[in-house]
N, C-alpha and C positions, 0 to 999 in steps of 0.2 A: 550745445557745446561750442565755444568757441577757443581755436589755437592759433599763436600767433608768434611770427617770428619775423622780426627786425632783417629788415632787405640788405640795409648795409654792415650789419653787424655778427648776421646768422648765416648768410647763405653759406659758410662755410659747414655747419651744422648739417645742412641739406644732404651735402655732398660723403658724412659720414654715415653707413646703414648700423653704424651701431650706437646710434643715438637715437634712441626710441622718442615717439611724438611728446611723451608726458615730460621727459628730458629737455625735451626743445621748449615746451611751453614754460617752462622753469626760467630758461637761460633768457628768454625772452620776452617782458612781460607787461609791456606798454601800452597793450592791445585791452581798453579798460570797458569789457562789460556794464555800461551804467543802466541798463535796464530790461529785463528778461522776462516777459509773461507769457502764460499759455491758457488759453480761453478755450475752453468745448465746452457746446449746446450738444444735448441729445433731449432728441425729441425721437419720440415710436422708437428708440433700440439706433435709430439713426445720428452719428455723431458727425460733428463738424467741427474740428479742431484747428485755431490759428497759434501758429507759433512767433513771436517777436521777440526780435532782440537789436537792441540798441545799442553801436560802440562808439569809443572814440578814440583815436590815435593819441596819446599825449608823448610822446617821443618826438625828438625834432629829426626823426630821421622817417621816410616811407614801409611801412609797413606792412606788411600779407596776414589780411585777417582769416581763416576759415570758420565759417558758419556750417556747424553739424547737428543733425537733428534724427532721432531714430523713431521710427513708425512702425505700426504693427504691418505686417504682409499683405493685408487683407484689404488695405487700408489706400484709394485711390489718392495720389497726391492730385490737385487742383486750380495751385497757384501759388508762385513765387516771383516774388519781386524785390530789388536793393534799389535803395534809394539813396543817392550819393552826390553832394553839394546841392541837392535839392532837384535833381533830377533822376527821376524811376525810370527801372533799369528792367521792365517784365521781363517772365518766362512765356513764348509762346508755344502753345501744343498742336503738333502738328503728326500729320502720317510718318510713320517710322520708316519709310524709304526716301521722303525728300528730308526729313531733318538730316537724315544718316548723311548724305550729299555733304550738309555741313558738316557734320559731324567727321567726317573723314578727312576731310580740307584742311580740318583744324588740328587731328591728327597726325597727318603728313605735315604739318609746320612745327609737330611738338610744342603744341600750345595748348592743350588739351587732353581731359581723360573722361571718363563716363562720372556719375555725379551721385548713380544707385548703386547698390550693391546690398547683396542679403549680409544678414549680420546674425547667426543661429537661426534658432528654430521660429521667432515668431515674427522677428523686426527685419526692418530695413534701414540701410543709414545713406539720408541726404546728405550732402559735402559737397560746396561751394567756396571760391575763394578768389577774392579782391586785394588789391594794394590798396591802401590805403595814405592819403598825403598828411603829413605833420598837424595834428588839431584837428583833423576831420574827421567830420560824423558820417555812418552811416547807417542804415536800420533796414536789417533784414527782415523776410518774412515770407512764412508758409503755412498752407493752407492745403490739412487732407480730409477727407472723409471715407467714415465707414461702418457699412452694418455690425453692431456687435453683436457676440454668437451667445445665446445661451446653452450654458454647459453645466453639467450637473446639479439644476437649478439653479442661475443666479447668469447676468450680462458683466462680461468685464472689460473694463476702460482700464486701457494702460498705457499711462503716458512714463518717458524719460524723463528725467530734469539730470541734466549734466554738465553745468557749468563751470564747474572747474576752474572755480576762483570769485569770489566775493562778491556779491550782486548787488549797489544800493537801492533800486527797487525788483525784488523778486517774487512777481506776485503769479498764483495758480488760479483761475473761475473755474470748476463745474458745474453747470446746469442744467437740473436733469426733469424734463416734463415727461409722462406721463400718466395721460388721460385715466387707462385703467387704477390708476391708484400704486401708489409703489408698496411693497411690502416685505422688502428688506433693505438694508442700506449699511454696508461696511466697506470702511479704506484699510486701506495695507501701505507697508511702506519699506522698504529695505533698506532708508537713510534713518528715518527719524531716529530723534534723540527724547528724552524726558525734557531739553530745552526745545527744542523745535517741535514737541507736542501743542505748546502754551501759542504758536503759529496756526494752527489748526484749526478750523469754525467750523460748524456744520450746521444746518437749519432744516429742517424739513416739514412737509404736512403733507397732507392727504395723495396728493397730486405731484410735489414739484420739491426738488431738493436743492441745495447749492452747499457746493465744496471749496473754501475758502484756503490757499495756505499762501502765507506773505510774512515771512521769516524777517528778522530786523540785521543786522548787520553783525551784530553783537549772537543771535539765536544762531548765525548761519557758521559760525567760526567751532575750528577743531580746537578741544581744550587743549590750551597751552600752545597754539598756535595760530596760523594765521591763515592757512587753509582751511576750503569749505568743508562742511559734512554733508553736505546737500549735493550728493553724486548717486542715482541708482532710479528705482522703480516705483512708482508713484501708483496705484491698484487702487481701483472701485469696482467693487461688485455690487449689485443690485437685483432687483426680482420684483414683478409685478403681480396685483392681486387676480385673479384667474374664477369670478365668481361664476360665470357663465357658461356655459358646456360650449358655447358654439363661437368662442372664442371671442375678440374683441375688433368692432370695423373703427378705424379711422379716417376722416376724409379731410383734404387741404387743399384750395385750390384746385378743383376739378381734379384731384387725384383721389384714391383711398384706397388703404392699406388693410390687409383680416391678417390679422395674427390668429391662428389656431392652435393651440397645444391644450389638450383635453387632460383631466387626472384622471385618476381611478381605473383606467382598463384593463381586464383584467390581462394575467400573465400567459401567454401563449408559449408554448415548451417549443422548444428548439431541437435539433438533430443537427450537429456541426461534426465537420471533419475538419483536421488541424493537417495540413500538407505541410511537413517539416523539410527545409533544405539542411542535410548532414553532409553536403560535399566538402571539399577540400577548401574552395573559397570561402565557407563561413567559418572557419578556421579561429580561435582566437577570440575577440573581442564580441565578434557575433552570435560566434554557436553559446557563449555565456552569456547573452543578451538574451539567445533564442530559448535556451533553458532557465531564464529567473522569471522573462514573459509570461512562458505556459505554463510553468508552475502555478502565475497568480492570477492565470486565467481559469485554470481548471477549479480552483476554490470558488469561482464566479459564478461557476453553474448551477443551476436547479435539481433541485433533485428530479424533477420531471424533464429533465432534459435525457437525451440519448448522445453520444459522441463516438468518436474514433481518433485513432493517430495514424496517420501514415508519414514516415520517413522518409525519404530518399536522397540517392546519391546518382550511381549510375543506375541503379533497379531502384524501384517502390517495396517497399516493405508494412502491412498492416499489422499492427499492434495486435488488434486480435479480428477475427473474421470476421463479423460484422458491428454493428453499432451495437453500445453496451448502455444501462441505464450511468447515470451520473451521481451513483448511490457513495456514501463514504467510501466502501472499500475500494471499486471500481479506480475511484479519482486517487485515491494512495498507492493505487499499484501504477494507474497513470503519471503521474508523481515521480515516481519511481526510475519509472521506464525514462523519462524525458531527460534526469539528473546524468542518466550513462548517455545520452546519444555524444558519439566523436563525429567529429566534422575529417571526412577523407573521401577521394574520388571526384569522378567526377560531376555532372548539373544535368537530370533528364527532367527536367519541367513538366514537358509534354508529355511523357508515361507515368507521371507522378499525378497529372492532373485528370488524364484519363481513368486511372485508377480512382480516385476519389469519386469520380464523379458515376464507375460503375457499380462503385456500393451504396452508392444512394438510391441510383435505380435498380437495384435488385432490391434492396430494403422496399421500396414502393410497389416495386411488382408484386412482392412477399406481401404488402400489405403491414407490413411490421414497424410503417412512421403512422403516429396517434395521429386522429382527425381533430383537426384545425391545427398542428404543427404548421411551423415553418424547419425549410431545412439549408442549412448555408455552411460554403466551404470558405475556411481559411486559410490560405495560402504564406507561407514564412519564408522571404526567400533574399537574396541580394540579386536573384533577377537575371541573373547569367546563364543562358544554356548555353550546354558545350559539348553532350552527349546525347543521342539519338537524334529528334527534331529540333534544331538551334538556330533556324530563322523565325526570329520575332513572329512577325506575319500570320506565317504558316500557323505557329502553335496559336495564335490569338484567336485565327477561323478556327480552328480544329474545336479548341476549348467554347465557343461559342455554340458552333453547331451541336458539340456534346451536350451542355446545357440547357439549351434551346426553351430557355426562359423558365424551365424548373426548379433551378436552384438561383442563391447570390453568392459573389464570389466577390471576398473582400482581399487585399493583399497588400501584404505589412513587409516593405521593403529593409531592408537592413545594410548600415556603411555608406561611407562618404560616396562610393562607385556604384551604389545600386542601380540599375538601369529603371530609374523611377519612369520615364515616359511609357516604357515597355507594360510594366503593371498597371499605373494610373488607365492605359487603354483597357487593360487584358480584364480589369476590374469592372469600370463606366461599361464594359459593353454587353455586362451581365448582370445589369443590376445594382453593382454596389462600388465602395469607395476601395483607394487605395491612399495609404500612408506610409511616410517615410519615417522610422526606428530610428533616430539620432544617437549617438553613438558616448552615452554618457549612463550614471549610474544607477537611471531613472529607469529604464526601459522597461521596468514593470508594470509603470504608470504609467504610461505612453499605449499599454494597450489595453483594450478591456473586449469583453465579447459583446457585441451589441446585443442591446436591452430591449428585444423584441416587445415585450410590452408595452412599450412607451410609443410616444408617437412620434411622427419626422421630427425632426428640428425646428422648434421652430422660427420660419422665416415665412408662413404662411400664403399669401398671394397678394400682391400689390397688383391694380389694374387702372389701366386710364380708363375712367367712367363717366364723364360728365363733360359734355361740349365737348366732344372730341370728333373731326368726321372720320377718323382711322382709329376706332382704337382696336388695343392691343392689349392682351393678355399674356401676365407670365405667373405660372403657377409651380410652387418649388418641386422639386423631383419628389415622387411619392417615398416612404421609406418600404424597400423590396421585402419587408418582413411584413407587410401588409396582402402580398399578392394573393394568399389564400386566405383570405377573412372575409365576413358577412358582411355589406350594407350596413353601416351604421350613418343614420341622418339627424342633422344638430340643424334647430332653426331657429334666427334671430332676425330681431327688424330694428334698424338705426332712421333715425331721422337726419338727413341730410344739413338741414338748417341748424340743426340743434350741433353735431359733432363739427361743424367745419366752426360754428363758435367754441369749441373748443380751443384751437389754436391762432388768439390772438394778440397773445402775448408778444411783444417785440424780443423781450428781454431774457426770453426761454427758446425763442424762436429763430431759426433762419432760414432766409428767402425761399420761397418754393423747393423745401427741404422731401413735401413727399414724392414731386413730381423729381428730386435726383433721386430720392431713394427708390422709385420704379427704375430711373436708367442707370442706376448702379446695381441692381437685380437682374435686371434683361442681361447687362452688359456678361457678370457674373458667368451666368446662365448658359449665353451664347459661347462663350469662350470654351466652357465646361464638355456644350454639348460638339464642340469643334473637334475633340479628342477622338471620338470612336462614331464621327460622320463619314461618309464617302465621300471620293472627293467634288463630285457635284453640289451637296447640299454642304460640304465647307466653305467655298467661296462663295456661296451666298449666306451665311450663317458669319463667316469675316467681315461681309459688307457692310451689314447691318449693328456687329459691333461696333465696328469703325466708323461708321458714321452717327453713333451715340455717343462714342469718347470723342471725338472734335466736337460734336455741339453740346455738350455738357462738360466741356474739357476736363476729360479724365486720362491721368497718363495711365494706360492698360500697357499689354505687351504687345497693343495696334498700334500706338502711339509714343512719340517722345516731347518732350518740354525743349527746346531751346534757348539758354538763357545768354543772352548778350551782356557782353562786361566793355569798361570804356576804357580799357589800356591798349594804347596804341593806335595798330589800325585797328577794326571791330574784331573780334575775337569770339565763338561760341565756347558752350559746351551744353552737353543732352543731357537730362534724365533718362532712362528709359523703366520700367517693369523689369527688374529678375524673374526670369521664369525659373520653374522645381526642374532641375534637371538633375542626370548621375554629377560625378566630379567632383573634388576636393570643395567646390564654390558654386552656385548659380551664379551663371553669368550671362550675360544678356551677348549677343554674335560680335554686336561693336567694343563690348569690353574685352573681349578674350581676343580684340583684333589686337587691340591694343596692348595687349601684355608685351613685355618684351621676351619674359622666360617662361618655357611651357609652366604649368600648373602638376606639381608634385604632391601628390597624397599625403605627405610624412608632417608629422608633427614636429618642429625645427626650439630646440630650447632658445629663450630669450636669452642673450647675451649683457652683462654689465656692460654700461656706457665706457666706449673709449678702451678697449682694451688693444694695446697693439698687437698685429701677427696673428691673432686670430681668426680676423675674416677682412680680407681685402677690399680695397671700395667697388672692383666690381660684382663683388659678394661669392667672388669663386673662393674656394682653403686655399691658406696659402702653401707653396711649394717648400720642398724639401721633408726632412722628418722631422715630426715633434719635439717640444724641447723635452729634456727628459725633467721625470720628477722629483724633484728635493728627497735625497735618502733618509730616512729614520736611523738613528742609531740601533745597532744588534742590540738583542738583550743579552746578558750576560750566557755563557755556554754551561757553567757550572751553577752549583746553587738552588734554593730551596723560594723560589716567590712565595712574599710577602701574603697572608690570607687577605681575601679580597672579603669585607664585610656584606651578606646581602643587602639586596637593597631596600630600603624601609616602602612596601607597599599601602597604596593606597585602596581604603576597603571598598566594596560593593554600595556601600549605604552609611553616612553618619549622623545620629538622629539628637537632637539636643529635645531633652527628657525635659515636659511640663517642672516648673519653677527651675529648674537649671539652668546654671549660667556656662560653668565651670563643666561639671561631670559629662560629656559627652558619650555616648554609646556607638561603639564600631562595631556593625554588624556584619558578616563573615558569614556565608551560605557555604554550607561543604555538602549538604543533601539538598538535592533539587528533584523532582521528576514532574518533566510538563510543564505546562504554565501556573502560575499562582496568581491568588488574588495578595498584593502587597497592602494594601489598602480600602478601607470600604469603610463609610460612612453617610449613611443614609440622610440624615438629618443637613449634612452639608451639601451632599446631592454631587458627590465624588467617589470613582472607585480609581483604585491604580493597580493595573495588572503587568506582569511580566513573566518572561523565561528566561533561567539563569544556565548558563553553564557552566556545570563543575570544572568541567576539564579544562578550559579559557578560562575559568575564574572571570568570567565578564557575563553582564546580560545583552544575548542575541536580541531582546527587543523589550522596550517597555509602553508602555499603551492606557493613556490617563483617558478617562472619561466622564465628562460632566453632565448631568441633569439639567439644570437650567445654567445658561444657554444650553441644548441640545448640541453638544461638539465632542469629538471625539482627538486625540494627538498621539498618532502611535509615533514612537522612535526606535529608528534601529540603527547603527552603527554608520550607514551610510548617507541617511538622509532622516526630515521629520516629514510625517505626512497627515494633514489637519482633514480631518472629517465634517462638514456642515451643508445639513440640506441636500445630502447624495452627493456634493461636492468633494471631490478631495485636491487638493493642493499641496508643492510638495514643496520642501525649501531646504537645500546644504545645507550642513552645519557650516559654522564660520562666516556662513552670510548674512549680517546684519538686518532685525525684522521691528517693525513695529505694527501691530494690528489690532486694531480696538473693536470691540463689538457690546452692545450690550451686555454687562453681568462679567464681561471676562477682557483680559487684554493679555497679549501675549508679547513676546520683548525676546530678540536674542542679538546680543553681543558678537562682536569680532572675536572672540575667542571659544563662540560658541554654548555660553550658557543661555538655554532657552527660560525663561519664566512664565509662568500661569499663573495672575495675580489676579484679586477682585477685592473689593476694599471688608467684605465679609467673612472669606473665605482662605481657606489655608494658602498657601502659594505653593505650587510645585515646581520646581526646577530640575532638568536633565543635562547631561554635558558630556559631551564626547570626550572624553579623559586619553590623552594619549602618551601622559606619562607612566611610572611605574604600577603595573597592575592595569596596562590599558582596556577601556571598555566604558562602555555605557553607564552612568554614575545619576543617583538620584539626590536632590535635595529639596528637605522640605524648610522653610519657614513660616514663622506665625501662625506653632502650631499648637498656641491659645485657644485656637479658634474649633479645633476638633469638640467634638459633642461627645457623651459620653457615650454613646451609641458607636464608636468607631471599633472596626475591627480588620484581622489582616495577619498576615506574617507580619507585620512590622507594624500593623497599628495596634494591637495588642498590646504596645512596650505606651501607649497613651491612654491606656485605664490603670486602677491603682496597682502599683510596682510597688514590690515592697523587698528592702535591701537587708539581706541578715549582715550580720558583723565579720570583720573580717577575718582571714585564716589563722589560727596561731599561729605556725610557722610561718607566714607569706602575709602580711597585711598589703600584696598585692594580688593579692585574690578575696573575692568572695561571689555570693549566690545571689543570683535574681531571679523573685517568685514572681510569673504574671499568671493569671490566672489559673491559680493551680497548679503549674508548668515552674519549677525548676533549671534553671538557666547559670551553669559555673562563668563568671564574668573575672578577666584577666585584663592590668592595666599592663599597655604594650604602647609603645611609642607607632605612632600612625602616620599618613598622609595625609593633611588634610588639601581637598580637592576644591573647596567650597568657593576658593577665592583665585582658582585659575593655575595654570603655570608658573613656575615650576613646582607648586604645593607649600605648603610650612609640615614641620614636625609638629607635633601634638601627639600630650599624651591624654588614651581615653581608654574607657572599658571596654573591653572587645569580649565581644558573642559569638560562637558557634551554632549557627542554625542547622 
């Protein structure tokens, strides 16, 4: 991303807060990106991403370029450098207490800000910025790396492209090696276009992929404008072949890597307690977080699993006395129970944790958890205590000693203010993880029960092994759902000579990429384990971070970048690591020094550019009382208003009948109970299910599922959520999608219609309708292509239909026979939906189902 604004001609701009960046970049636009590529090698799951961009000033006046680039979290930046009249300008990385020295100097001159900053839930955003003189060039560049995570089958690489304005070379490399063999390979995309698809190359074999996109000048433009389309998220997933029980060794340069993640084990039943916070803090936004979670956590369970619920507020409350099986009915009264919890009072953690943790050990005393369970508590909470025990500390030993390595204790933070460092300890020091609940509509997907069956994660062990006089071992944290299981032994033998020829590709490869991926593992690791160490084994567990991030220069939260710029006298500013901390923001000590105004939790509305007396330049309201509002005329006092006609709604479903052009079919559900099947057709290897509600007149959710490819796309009102490979992925309506996979490609529009096309197969299309009749809306096209095998509530109307004649008195009625089934069909003027807002009138036949 680059923005840029004219030194003599904008700084007025500067000085108003109600002129948003995108505003500025408008007003000011001389600032000419001619050249923007992003290169990542991944090699073993290990990525090395450079970002370059090349400007030039063409204004005859000095100009302030910013150079913006967003990164995944996880993701170590490694190197930055501008290059300006032909002299480079590095980032060097240094311990975060002598850069901070600079860093403050430069501060106290107001000449400088922090340069990271978290940006949601996965990324970070670099931002940098130079004046620039009349016709000069300069060319940024940065350089991060980092392990990607496999998640529900498959590695994803996610890069930005946000250019924000016309690129005449804008090219993407990825290249992706893979000794085990790759054995999936799908992009996603939240810009593409059906023109910036024909941008797009992809190549692949056994081993080694590459991702091409280099859009032309003419692919990159918005129709009928001059604006790019090329602003959003750029997604690769992948997955490697897994023939081997005893996982896969890699070696490079006296390093080598064992990825381990075994299939097939079997399912070990679980015993989980759910520690619900119903105080007064989760109030609102949370406690309806906290109840759409466990609703879709409790359908996650086994039936051989055992659970409970415990509530609390100021007292613990058990749902029922001991742990129950996780049978249907159990989980529908659970269900139940979680839909009433009200959030009031106030926060006993510590009697709410001790509780939990004494019905696990009477259940065990009892003998009453199955042999080879595992048993683990979940904790739901924003973290705050404020009743009985409410020093951190104190509850963190209590709850430790309680557990005393019997159980794992996972805890799922909730709100901007959750006292996340508090958990992330209270969690690591018992075994298990802790995560922060972001505070969007997603929150059901954000949690799941861990999938004891499965094995850690995997990042298996990287160790220095060859010519080393010190080496060093680091092996990832076991998964604590293992702690009571048998001995299970995997053996495999690699030939040294043979794998380190594996990696001799220049062109896939980068420099002593395993020997960083050990010290970006160690570094990981040691940071991890700095949480819940004492304070003896912390400073030595910091040392030895810190002296892996200076010599592999990685900016961690040991470290900062210092990057010198050439205006003036010398001038810094830092990168540093955001750390997860509570608060409206992560922010690193130096950036929150630097704030001018504290940090307010509230969500503040964007303002129209330039509005006067609304918000004064130093962003205080302005004084006095509001203007009053323009009055509406009264309606008249007497008199009889005019009848207001209803409004023409738009149906559930309209289906254009095999040879019909004209005759469209509105179909109207007035009987619903449960879900149905809408659709099924064997022979195309598609079913379309949903649940309608009469009362809403809309369907609460519809849920297409395909045969080959193996994918599933349930939709519900709020969001779509794509099933593949135990993946799921979830994507707003409204947010533009492009994602191709073998046999299917999916498409969704700014305005929200999603599509499911394949060049054999019928198309299905969904759409959040939020005009009259709003709800969840289906459509089908090309649907030639149904086989005569199709069946359904609705595919029914796609085998022979046979129309009697019309009514004598009404030739706007008559009867449709579909198999058997008599169906009175009424032409009624409709909505049709098919083509967006605000709809067109159409008249068609309309069904009562």
């Amino acid at each position: 991303t680059l923005k840029r604004k004219a030194i003599q001609t904008c700084n007025i701009y500067k000085e108003l807060s109600t002129v948003p960046a995108t505003q500025q970049t408008l007003l000011c636009n001389d600032i000419d990106i001619y050249s923007l590529t992003v290169d990542s090698k991944v090699s073993s799951r290990f990525a090395h991403t450079v970002v370059t961009s090349r400007v030039v000033n063409r204004a005859d006046v000095t100009q302030e370029a910013t150079f913006q680039v967003e990164l995944p979290k996880r993701a170590f930046i490694t190197n930055f450098s501008m290059i300006i009249d032909g002299v480079t300008y590095p980032g060097n990385i240094k311990e975060k207490a002598s850069a901070q020295e600079e860093y403050s100097a430069a501060v106290a001159r107001g000449e400088s800000a922090g340069l990271v900053k978290a940006t949601g839930r996965k990324m970070e955003q670099f931002q940098v910025s130079v004046n620039v003189a009349p016709s000069a060039k300069v060319t940024f560049e940065l350089v991060y790396e980092e392990l990607l995570k496999r998640h529900l089958g498959a590695y994803e690489l996610l890069l930005k492209v946000q250019p924000q304005q016309l690129v005449k070379h804008l090219q993407m490399d990825i290249h992706i090696f893979e000794p085990q063999g790759i054995s999936l390979l799908e992009t996603e995309s939240t810009f593409m276009t059906n023109e910036l698809a024909h941008a797009l190359t992809i190549s692949q074999n056994e081993t080694k992929a590459h991702i091409r996109f280099k859009p032309t000048l003419s692919q990159q433009k918005s129709p009928g404008g001059e604006d790019t389309v090329v602003n959003g998220n750029f997604i690769i997933h992948y997955d490697v072949n897994r023939t081997l029980s005893g996982g896969s060794i890699q070696i490079e340069n006296g390093y080598f890597v064992h990825y381990f993640a075994p299939e097939g084990l079997p399912t070990i039943p679980k015993n989980v307690i759910f520690v619900i916070d119903k105080s007064g803090s989760m109030s609102g936004k949370k406690i309806q977080q906290t109840r759409e979670a466990l609703i879709k956590i409790l359908d996650d369970l086994s039936p051989r699993d055992q659970f409970n619920l415990i509530s609390f507020s100021r007292e613990a409350t058990q749902w029922k006395p001991s742990l129950v099986p996780a049978s249907a009915e159990n989980v529908n009264q659970a269900r139940s129970y979680v839909s009433h919890l009200q959030a009031q009072g106030g926060t006993n953690i510590n009697g709410a944790m001790m509780t939990a943790v004494q019905l696990l050990t009477n259940a065990n005393r009892q003998e009453l958890l199955p042999a080879g369970s595992v048993s683990l508590i979940i904790l739901l909470t924003d973290g705050d205590p404020t009743v009985g025990e409410t020093n951190p500390a104190k509850i963190q030993k209590n709850v430790q000693e309680a557990i005393a390595d019997q159980y794992s204790l996972f805890c799922l933070g909730f709100g901007f203010d959750v006292s996340y460092a508090f958990l992330e300890k209270l969690a690591l020091d018992n075994g298990g993880l802790a995560r922060r609940i972001y505070e969007d509509s997603d929150s059901a997907l954000q949690l799941e029960v861990p999938k004891c069956p499965r094995w850690a994660p995997e990042g298996g062990m990287a160790q220095r092994a060859l010519g080393s006089p010190r080496p060093s071992r680091l092996l990832s944290r076991p998964d604590p759902s293992f702690q009571h299981m048998q001995n299970i032994t995997f053996q495999m033998e690699s030939s040294v000579a043979e794998k380190e020829g594996e990696f001799q590709s220049p062109k896939y490869i980068f420099h002593s990429f395993m020997e960083r991926l050990w010290a970006y593992l160690t570094i990981q690791q040691l940071l991890e384990k700095m949480i819940s160490a004492s304070d003896a084994e912390k400073q030595a567990l910091e040392t030895r971070a810190l002296n892996l991030s200076l010599q592999y220069s990685f900016v961690t939260p040991l470290t900062s970048m210092v990057v010198t710029k050439p205006e003036g006298k010398e001038q810094s500013e830092v990168a540093e690591k955001p750390v997860e901390t509570g608060g409206c923001e992560s922010k690193t000590p130096a950036s929150l020094a630097a704030q001018p105004f504290p940090c307010i939790p509230t969500k503040t509305p964007t303002l129209p550019p330039l509005m006067p007396g609304l918000l004064s330049p130093d962003c205080q309201p302005p004084s006095g009382p509001l203007p009053a509002l323009t009055s509406q005329p009264a309606l008249p006092a007497l008199g009889t208003a005019p009848a207001v006609p209803a409004p023409i709604q738009a149906p559930p479903v309209i289906l254009t009948l095999p040879g019909q052009s004209v005759n469209r079919l509105c179909v109207d559900i007035k009987h619903s109970q449960g879900p149905m099947t809408l659709l099924s057709d064997p022979d195309q290897g598609i079913e379309v299910r949903g649940q309608y509600e009469t009362e809403k007149a809309q369907f609460s959710w519809i849920e297409v599922t395909f045969k080959n490819p193996q994918l599933q796309v349930r939709a519900s009102p709020e969001h779509v959520v794509v099933t593949r490979n135990r993946r799921n992925s979830a994507y707003k309506w409204k947010g533009t999608l492009f994602s191709v996979i073998p046999g299917l490609s999916m498409t969704m529009d700014k305005a929200g219609l999603l599509l499911l096309s394949s060049p054999d197969k019928v198309t299905i299309g969904l759409l959040p309708w939020d005009g009259p009749g709003k709800g969840l809306r289906l459509l089908l096209q090309d649907t030639d292509r149904f086989s005569s095998h199709v069946g359904g509530t609705l595919g029914q109307f796609y085998q022979d239909v046979l129309w009697g004649p019309p009514a004598a008195a009404d030739d706007s009625r008559r009867t449709l026979s579909v198999q058997g089934h008599d169906y009175s069909a009424t032409r009624l003027l409709k909505l049709d939906y098919q083509e967006g807002l605000p709809g067109t009138e159409i008249s068609c036949w309309s069904v009562e189902l």
